[in-house]
N, C-alpha and C positions, 0 to 999 in steps of 0.2 A: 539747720542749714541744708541748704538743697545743692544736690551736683547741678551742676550747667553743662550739658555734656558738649552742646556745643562750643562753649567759653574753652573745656578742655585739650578738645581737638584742635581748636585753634592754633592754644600753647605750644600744645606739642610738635605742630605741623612747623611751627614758627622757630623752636629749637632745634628740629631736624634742619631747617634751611641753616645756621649759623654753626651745627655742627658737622654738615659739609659739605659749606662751603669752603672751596678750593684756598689755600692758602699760598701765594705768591712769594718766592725765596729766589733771590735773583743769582744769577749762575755765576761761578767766580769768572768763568772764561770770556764773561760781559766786556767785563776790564777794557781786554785786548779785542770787542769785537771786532775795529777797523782793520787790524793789522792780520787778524787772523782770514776775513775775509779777502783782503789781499792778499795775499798767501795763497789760500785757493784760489784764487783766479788765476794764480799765475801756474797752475798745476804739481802742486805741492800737495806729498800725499799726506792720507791723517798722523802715519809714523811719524813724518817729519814736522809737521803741527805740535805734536803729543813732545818729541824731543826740546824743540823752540819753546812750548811752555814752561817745559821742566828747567831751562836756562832764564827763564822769567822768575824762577821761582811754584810754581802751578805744578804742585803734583797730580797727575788726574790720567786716567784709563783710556785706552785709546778709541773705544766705543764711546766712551763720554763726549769724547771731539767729533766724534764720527756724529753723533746724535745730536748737537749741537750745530757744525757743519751745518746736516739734513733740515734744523727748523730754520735756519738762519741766512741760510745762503738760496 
């Protein structure tokens, strides 16, 4: 039996793309993103975001809303 070094490279190359590639887990603060964007517009700061969640139910950090905010808005 003979190596194929290039059949090998291949594999490999091909397993590095599937072991990272980006896995997509979508954000729980999705949910709400209508309302939380209205909310900022209406200049409502991340604390008061972060509280309103916490009365949703959504426990979560206030840099999380901030970071979400920043991609979202």
């Amino acid at each position: 039996m003979t190596f194929n070094v290039k059949a090998e490279a291949l594999r490999l190359k091909n397993e590095k793309k599937l072991i990272s590639k980006k896995r997509f887990k979508p954000s729980k603060l999705d949910i709400h993103k209508h309302k939380l964007l209205a909310l900022h517009k209406e200049a409502t700061s991340i604390a008061c975001l972060q509280r309103w969640l916490l009365r949703k139910g959504v426990k979560t950090h206030w840099s999380t809303v901030k970071r979400w905010i920043d991609k979202n808005a």
